[in-house]
Structure formats: structure tokens, C-alpha cells
C-alpha positions in Angstrom: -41.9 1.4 -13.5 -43.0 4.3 -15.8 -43.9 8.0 -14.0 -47.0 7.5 -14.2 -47.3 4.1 -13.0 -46.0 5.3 -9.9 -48.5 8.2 -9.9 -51.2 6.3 -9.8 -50.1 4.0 -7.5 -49.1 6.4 -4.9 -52.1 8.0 -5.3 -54.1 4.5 -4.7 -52.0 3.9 -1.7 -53.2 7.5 -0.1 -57.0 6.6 -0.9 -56.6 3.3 0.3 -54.7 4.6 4.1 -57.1 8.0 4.3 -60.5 6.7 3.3 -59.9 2.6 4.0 -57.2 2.5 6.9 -57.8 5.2 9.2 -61.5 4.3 10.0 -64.1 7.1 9.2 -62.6 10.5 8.6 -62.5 13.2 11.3 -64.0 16.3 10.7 -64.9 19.4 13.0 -67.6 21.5 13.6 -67.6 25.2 14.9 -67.3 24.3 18.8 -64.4 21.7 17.4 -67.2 18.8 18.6 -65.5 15.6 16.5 -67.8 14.3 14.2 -67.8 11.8 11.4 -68.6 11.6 7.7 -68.2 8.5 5.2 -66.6 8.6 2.5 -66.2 6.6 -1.1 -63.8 3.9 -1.1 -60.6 4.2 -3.3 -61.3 3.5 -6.9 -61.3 0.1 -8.2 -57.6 -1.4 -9.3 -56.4 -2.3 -12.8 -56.1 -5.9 -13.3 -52.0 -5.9 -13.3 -52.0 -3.9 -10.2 -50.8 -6.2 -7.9 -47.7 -6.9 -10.4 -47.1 -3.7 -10.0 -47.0 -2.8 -6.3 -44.6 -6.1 -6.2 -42.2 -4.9 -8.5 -42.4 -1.4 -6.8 -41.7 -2.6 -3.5 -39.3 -5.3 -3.9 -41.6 -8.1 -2.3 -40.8 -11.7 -3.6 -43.6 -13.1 -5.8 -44.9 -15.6 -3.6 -45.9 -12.1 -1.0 -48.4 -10.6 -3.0 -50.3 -13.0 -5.9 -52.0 -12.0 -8.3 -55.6 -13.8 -6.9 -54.9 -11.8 -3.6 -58.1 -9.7 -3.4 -58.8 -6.0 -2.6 -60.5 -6.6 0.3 -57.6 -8.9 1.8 -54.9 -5.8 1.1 -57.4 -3.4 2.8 -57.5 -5.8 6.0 -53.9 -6.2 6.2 -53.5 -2.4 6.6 -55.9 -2.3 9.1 -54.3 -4.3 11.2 -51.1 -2.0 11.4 -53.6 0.4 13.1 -57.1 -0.9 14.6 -59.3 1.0 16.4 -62.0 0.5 19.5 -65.5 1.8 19.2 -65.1 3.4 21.8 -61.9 5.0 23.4 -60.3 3.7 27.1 -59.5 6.8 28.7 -58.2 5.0 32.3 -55.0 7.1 32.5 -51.7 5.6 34.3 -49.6 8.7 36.1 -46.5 9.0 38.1 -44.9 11.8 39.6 -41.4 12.7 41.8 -39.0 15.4 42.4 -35.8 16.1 43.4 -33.7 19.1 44.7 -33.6 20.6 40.6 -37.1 19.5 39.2 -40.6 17.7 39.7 -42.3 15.8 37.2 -45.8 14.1 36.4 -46.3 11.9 33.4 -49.9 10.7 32.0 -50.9 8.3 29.4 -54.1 6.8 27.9 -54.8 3.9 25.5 -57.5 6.0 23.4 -58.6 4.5 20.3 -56.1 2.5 19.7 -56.9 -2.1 20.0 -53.4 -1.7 22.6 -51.3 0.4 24.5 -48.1 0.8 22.8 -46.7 3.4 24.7 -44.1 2.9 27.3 -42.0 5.9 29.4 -39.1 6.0 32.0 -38.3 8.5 34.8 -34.6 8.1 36.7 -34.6 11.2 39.0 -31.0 10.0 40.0 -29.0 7.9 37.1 -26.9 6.5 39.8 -25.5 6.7 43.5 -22.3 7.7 42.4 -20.5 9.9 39.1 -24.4 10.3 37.5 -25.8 11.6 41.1 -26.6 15.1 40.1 -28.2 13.4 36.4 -32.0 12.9 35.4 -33.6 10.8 32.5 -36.9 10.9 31.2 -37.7 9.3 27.9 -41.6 8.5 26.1 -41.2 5.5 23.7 -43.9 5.1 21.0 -44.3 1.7 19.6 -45.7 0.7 16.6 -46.9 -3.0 15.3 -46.4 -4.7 19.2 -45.3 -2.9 22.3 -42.4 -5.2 22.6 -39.3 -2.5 21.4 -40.8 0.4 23.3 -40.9 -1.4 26.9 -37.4 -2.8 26.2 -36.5 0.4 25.5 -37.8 1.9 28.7 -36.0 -1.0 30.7 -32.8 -1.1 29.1 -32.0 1.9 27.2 -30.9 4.3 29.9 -28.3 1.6 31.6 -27.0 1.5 28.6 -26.8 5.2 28.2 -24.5 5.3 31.7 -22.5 2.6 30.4 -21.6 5.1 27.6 -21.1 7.6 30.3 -19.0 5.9 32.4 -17.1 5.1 29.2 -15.9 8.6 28.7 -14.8 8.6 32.0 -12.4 5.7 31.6 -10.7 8.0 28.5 -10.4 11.0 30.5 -7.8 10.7 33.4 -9.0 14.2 34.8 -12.4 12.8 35.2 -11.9 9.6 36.8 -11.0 10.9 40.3 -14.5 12.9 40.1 -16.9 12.0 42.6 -20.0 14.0 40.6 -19.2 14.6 36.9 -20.9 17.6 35.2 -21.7 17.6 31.7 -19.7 20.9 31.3 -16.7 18.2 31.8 -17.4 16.4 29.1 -16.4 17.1 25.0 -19.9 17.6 23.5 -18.6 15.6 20.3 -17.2 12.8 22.6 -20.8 12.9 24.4 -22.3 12.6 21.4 -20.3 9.9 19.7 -20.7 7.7 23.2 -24.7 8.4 23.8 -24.7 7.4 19.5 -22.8 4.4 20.2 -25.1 3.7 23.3 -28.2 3.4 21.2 -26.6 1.3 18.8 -25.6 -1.6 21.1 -29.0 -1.4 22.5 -30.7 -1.5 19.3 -28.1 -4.8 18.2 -28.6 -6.4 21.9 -32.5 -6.4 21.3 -32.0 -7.7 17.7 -30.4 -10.7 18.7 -32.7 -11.5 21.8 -35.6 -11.0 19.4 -33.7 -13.5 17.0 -33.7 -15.9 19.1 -36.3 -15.8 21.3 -39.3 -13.8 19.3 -38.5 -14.1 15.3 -41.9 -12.9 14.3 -41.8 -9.8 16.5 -41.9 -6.6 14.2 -42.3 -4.1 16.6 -40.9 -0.9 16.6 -40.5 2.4 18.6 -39.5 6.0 18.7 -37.3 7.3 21.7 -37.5 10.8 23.1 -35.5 11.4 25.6 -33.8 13.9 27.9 -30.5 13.8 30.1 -30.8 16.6 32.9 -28.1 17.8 34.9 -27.8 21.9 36.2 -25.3 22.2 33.6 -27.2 21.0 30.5 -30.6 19.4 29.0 -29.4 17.3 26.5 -32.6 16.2 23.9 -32.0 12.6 22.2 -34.7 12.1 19.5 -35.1 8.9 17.1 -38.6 9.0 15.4 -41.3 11.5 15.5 -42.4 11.4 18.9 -40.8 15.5 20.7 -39.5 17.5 23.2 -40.0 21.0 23.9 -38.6 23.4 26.2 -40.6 26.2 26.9 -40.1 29.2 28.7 -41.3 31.3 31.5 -43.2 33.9 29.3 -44.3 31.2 27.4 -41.4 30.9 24.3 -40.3 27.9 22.9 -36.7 27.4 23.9 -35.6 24.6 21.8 -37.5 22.0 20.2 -36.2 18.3 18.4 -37.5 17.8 14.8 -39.4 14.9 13.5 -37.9 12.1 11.5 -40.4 11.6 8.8 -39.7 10.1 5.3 -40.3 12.7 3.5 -37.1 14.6 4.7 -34.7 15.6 2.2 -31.9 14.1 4.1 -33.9 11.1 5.3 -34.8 10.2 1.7 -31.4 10.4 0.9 -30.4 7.7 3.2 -33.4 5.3 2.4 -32.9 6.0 -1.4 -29.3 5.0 -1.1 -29.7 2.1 1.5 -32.2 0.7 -2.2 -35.4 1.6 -0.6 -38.3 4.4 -1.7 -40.6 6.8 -0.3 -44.4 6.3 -0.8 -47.2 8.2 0.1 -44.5 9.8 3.3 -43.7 6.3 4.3 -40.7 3.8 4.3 -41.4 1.8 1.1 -45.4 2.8 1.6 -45.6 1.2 5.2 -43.9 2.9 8.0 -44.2 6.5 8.8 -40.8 7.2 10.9 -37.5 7.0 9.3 -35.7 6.0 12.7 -36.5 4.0 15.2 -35.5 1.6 17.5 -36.3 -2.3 16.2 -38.4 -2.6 13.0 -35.7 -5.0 12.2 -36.4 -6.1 8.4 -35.8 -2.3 7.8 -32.5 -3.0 8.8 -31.2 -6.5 6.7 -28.2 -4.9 4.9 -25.2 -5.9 7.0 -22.6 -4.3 4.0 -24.6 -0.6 5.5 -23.9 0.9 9.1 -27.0 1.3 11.6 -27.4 5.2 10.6 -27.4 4.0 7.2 -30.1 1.3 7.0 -33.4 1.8 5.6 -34.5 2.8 8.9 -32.1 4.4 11.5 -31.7 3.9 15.3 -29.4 7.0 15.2 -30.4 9.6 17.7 -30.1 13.3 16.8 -28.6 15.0 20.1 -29.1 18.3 20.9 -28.5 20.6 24.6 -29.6 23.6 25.9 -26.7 25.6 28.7 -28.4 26.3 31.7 -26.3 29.5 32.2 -27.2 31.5 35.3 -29.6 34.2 33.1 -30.6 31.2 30.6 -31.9 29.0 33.4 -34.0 31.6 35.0 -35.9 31.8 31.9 -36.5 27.6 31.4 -40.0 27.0 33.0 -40.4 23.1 31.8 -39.9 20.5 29.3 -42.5 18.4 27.8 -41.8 15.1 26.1 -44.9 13.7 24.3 -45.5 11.2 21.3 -47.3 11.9 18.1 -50.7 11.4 19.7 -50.6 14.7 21.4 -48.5 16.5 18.2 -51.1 15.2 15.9 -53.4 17.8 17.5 -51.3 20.8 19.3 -49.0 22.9 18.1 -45.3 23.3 20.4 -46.9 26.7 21.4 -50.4 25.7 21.7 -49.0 23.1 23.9 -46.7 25.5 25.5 -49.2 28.3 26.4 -51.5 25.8 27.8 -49.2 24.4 30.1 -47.9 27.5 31.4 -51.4 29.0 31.9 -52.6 25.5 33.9 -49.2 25.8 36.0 -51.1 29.2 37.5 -54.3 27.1 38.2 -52.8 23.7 39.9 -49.1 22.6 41.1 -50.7 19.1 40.1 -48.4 17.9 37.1 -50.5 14.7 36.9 -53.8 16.8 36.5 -52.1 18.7 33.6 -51.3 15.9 31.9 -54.7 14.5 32.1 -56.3 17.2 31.0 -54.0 17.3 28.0 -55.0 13.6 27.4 -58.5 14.6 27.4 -58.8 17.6 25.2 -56.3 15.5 22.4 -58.9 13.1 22.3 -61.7 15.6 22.0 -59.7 17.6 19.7 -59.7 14.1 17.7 -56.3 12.1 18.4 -57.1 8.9 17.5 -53.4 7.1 18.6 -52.2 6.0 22.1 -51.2 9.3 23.8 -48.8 9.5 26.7 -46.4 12.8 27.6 -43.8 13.7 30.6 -44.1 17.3 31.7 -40.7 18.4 33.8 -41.2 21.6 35.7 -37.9 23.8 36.7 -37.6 25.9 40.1 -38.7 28.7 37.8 -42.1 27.7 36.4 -44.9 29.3 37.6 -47.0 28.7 41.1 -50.5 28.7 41.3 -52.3 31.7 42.2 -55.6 32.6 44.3 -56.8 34.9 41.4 -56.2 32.2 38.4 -57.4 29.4 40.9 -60.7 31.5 41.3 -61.2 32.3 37.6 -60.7 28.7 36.2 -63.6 27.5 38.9 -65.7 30.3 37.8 -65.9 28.8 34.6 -66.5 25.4 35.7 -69.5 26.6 37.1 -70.5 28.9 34.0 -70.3 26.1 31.9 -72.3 23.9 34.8 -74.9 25.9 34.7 -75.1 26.5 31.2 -75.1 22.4 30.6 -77.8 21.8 33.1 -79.8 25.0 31.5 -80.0 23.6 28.2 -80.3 19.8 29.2 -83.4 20.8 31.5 -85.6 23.0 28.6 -85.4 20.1 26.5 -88.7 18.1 26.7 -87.3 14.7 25.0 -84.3 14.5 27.6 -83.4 10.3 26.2 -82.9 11.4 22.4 -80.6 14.4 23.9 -76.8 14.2 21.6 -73.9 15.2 23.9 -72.0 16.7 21.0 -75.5 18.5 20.3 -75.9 19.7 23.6 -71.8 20.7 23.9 -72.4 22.7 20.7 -75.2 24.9 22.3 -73.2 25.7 25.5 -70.2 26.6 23.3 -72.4 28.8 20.9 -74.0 30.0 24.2 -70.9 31.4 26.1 -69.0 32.1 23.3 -71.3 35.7 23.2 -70.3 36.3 27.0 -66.5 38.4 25.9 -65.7 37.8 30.1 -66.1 34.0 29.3 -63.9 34.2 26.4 -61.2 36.3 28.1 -61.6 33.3 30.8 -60.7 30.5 28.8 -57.3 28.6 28.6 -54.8 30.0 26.6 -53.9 27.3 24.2 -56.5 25.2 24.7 -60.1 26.8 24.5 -63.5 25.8 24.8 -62.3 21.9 23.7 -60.1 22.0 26.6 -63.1 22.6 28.9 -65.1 19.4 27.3 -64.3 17.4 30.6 -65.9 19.8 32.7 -69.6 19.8 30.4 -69.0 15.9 29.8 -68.9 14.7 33.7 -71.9 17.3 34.4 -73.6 15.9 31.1 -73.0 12.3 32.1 -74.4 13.0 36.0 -77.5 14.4 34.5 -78.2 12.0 31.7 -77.6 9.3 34.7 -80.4 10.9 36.9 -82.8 11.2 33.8 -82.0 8.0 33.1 -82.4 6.6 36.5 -85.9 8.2 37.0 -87.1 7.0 33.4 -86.6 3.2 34.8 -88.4 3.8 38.0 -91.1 5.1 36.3 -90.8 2.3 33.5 -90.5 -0.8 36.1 -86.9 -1.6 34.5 -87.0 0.1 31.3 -84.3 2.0 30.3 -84.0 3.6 26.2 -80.3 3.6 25.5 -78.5 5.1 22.2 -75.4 5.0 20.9 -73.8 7.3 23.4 -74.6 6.3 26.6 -72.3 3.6 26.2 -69.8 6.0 24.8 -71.0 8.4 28.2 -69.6 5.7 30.5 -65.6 5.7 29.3 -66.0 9.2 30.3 -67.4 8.4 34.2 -64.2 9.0 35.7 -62.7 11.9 33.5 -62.0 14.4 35.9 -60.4 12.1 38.8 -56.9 11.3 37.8 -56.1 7.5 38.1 -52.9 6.6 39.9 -52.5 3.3 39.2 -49.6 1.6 37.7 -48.6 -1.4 36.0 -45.2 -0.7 35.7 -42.0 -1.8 37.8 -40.8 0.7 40.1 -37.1 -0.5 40.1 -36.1 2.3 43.0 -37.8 5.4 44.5 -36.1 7.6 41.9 -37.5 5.7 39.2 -40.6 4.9 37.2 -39.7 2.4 34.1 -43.2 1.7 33.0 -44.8 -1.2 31.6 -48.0 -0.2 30.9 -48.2 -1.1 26.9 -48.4 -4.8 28.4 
């Protein structure tokens, strides 16, 4: 195919995903209030187009005919990413602790048709060698949930499998009752934990073979293996980890595997595929991950050199005795929260909540809820892992944070009230005002969130906008015998009934009472 064939195909394929796939565009106003805007359709396609995006994508003739319409290649991308009307914002949590660390983990369906998202928290890896060893891993599925919540079952047994592997090499380490992972040969670690996720990823190929051949699913895998020694990251995908620290530095952080990666192009170049528009052969956006099987049909290639790799990159951080006084927590999160926070926007925020609540749950929810506000349209679910060293709340912080609450109360209820025509009221409207409002007062700016903002305090104005439109509402069908005027966003009012009281239920199998393998994408 000549340059500028490819030119113009690519740059077809990016219409067709930003204006056709990902539902109306996102923009932002000042307050950061997420609004919407259409936009033209990509332009109209030669008549030997489809030829063309066969040839260029190796699909067999009978894929892709010429009488296959527009409009039938626009629906089939859609459904690789469908969205509600309105976003489910139920939240699953789980938190535990144990003499090194406490965690709390949150996730939410948002936008997305289904949860995809599965995670896994082992506080203890086993009763004997693996005692002293945590694992915590977020898995972020794509096309079916099926390869995420395997992965959350299986993929840590498999990991101490590898473990105890090592062991059997090293006569020094067999007669250890707790094995540190200063004991162990990072290279040999990382070879075994390699070798680990390569079984696991073969094992689920061949039950998927046989038991669901049209399952395409697929799913990064961040993970973490804590002992006091070490915090080894494992990262396949673009789902991330960051370690922050107590003044609010970014310790360490995994990179994204994303297509358009010199090295990662390399490999999918050389293993006959291409890069399009930053995805694997114009469809999937991760370079590794675990499953996505007919990525991985070359059996004259190893796993890590497949179209799409299940190799995870390792990396640790030494909790030396001056280094771990400085480690305040780790957050694991998928790309629904990255899409929309920076590692240090996340960070700071954390760190600055830690002084408000010890509640690890309630800082993850609130995360939830300002990504979605901030305009994450994908399944969002993170782990945060707090150290002995993070910070505790304090009286003055606690004081501060509930003072603005109640400016931002009173401000809502202020504006909502001098309205005459309370029924045509916009909540986006209304949150613009109060923004615009307090933003002049410089001891309400000083006040808010590091890291977060105004958008961070949306739950706050949203349930006290919701219990006010609900009383206006309430006395207009009194008055009316029964008639009630609703818009658009009263329906949208009610996902949001419940925003600021953490849900704790859970769908997921609770294997012991150090673990938490969730579920939830069923």
C-alpha cells in the first residue's frame, strides 16, 4: 500500500474512533463541569476503501466485503466500547490490614454497558515460606470480563508456585521457615514470576479452547508483591502503580505498554503485525496483556514475542530502614482513573485526604467520583496501600475540609433558592455559579484539595443539589395533585442519590480472611 494510502486511512480510522466510537466528545468548561458538543461525522470513504483496509490488515476476503456498509463498520466499533446514558456509580469496596499495611480498594461501573474490572488482595500469600508476603493486583479487561476475573483467581497461586520453585533450586532456602525477598537472586525472581505469567496465560488459552472458543477477552495486570524487604511492581498493559511518598514525591512508577512504543512496535512489526492510529493492527490499545488470544497465533514466536505480549515488566523498590520511612502508600489503578489524573495529581490528593479520614474506602470513592466528573468515561477501580508511615488524620484538616462542605452548602442552597423557575434549574448551571462564586473567596481556595480542586468537591454540591431539587419537586406534585415536570437530569440526579455513602457490598468470593479475589465484572 502506497504512503499515502496509509495516510489517509489512518487518518479515517482516527475520525471514525474520536468523532464515531467514543460517543459525543467531552469538553470542559471553566469550573471543569463536563459538557458535550456534536461533531461532523468522518468524511465519506472512496469506493475501494474496504479493499484497502483488508489488504492493510491482513483479514481474509470473506471478513470485510466490498457491499459491507459504512454504517455496519461504525457499529462494529462501537461495540468494542458501548456506553450507558447514564453512568452506575454503586461502588464495591473492601478493606484489611495486617501488622505492615492496611488497604481499601473501590470500583465503579461508570459509563461503561459492563463491569470489566476485576482486583485481588492476599494480605498473607500463604501459612508457611510466603507468611510475611502481600499481593494486590487491579485487572482491566477489555471485549468480556472473562481474562480479568481468571486472572484475579488464578494468577497469584500461580505466582507462589513460581516462588516456591526458587526455593526447590536453592538448598540454603529450603530449610527457611519465612523467606525474604532479600534471599532471593532478583534475576532468578524475575525469570520465575516471567515464567509464572506465562503458564497462566497458556493454562487459560487452552480452557478457553475448549470450553469458550469465541471468548476474545482480554486484560491488563497490575500488580504488587509486598514483603518488609521489597515492593516488587509487575505491570502487563496500561493499567499503573505508583508509590508515593510521605511529602508527597513519586517514588517509583511502572510505564504503560501502549503501541506506540518504540520497543513495542518493534516487537509487533517483527511478530508481521502494524501500528494504526496507536493500536495493535488499528484495534487494540495495549501491547500486552493477558488473553486477547488471536493476537497470539504464531506458535514459530515465544509469548514475549507475539503480536501482543503477556510479559510482565518487573520492577522493586528496597525498603531500607531511611527509604521506608519515606514510603507513605501505593496506589494501583486502571486507565479509568489515569485517563484523568496525573501520578502527582493523584498523589497529592491522596496524601492530603489521608489528613482528613483514615477511611481508605472513602478515598477511593471519592476518587471514583471526581474521575467521573472530571469526564472518565471507562470502568474505574484502584487499590490504595497505606504504610505505617502515611499520614493520620488531624483535628485541624478534619475541621477545614467540613468547613467547606458547608461553604459550598450554603452557597448551593443560596443560588438554587433566588431562582424563581426552580424545575428548569441545570445542575451543571447551578455547579458553575457556586464554582465562579467561591472561587473569589482566596480562604476557599487555599481550602481546597490539593490535587483535586473544586471537581473533587462536586459530590458535596451534587447530594445537597439532588436533596433540594427532591423537596422542590416534592412540593410541586402536592400542589399539582400528582404532577411532576421532569428533564433530562433528574434521571441523571438519581445515580447520584447515594454518592457520598460508600457502598460495601460485594459480589466477589472471599476465599479466606486475608483475602479479597473479586468478582465483581460478572
Amino acid at each position: 500500500m502506497s504512503e499515502s494510502s496509509s495516510s489517509s486511512l489512518s487518518y479515517w480510522f482516527e475520525s471514525l474512533l474520536r468523532k464515531n466510537v467514543t460517543n459525543t466528545p467531552v469538553t470542559r468548561n471553566r469550573s471543569n463541569c463536563v459538557s458535550h458538543t456534536a461533531e461532523r461525522p468522518p468524511p465519506p470513504l472512496e469506493s475501494d476503501t474496504w479493499s484497502r483496509i483488508r489488504h492493510f490488515f491482513h483479514i481474509p476476503a470473506a471478513t470485510i466485503s466490498s457491499a459491507m456498509t459504512r454504517e455496519s463498520y461504525i457499529s462494529n466499533y462501537r461495540a468494542m466500547g458501548q456506553f450507558l446514558e447514564k453512568p452506575k456509580t454503586d461502588k464495591h469496596n473492601a478493606n484489611g490490614k495486617n501488622e505492615d499495611l492496611r488497604y481499601g480498594l473501590g470500583s465503579m461501573q461508570g459509563w461503561r454497558v459492563d463491569m470489566e474490572d476485576a482486583h485481588a488482595a492476599v494480605l498473607k500469600l500463604d501459612d508457611n515460606r510466603w507468611s510475611t508476603w502481600s499481593y494486590f493486583g487491579i485487572f482491566d479487561g477489555h471485549a468480556g470480563f472473562r481474562t480479568a476475573v481468571k486472572s484475579a483467581e488464578r494468577l497469584h497461586p500461580r505466582i507462589i508456585s513460581s516462588l516456591n520453585g526458587l526455593v526447590q533450586e536453592n538448598a540454603n532456602l529450603k530449610s527457611s521457615q519465612n523467606v525474604t525477598s532479600s534471599q532471593l537472586d532478583f534475576n532468578k525472581f524475575e525469570m520465575a514470576m516471567k515464567d509464572a505469567y506465562f503458564k497462566f496465560d497458556n493454562e487459560w488459552k487452552e480452557e478457553n479452547r475448549n470450553n469458550n472458543p469465541d471468548d476474545k477477552s482480554g486484560s491488563t495486570a497490575i500488580s504488587c508483591l509486598i514483603d518488609l524487604e521489597r515492593i516488587y511492581f509487575l505491570n502487563v498493559g496500561d493499567s499503573r502503580a505508583i508509590l508515593v511518598s510521605t511529602d508527597g514525591r513519586i517514588l517509583l512508577a511502572t510505564k504503560d505498554h501502549k503501541p506506540n512504543d518504540q520497543a513495542e512496535r518493534q516487537r509487533i512489526q517483527e511478530a508481521g503485525g502494524t501500528v494504526l492510529i496507536q493500536r495493535v493492527n488499528g484495534s487494540l490499545a495495549v501491547s500486552r496483556a493477558l488473553g486477547d488470544f488471536e493476537y497470539k497465533n504464531n506458535s514459530n514466536r515465544r509469548p514475549d514475542q507475539q503480536l501482543v505480549s503477556p510479559e510482565p515488566e518487573i520492577t522493586f523498590y528496597a525498603r531500607q530502614a531511611k527509604q521506608d520511612e519515606q514510603t507513605a502508600f501505593i496506589v494501583l489503578a486502571c486507565d479509568g482513573i489515569w485517563d484523568v489524573m496525573t501520578n502527582e495529581e493523584l498523589g497529592t490528593y491522596i496524601l492530603g485526604r489521608m489528613r482528613v479520614t483514615d477511611d481508605l474506602c472513602e478515598i477511593a470513592n471519592s476518587i471514583l467520583d471526581m474521575c467521573l466528573y472530571k469526564g472518565s468515561k471507562d470502568n474505574m477501580s484502584l487499590i490504595i496501600i497505606a504504610f505505617k508511615n502515611a499520614p493520620i488524620p488531624s483535628p485541624e484538616c478534619k475541621a477545614k475540609d467540613e468547613a467547606l462542605d458547608n461553604e459550598i452548602r450554603k452557597k448551593t442552597a443560596e443560588i438554587y433558592n433566588r431562582n424563581p423557575n426552580k424545575t428548569s434549574l441545570d445542575a451543571s448551571t447551578v455547579w458553575q455559579q457556586v464554582v465562579t462564586s467561591l472561587n473569589e473567596q482566596p480562604s476557599i481556595r487555599d481550602a481546597l484539595p490539593i490535587g483535586g480542586g473544586f471537581i473533587s468537591k462536586r459530590s458535596v454540591f451534587e447530594s445537597t443539589y439532588d436533596s433540594m431539587c427532591k423537596g422542590t419537586n416534592n412540593a410541586t406534585t402536592n400542589s399539582n395533585s400528582g404532577t411532576l415536570r421532569n428533564n433530562d437530569h433528574d434521571d441523571e440526579k438519581d445515580e447520584h442519590d447515594d454518592k457520598s455513602t460508600p457502598s460495601n457490598s460485594s459480589s466477589g468470593d472471599i476465599p479466606s480472611k486475608n483475602s479479597t479475589i473479586s468478582t465483581l465484572a460478572q
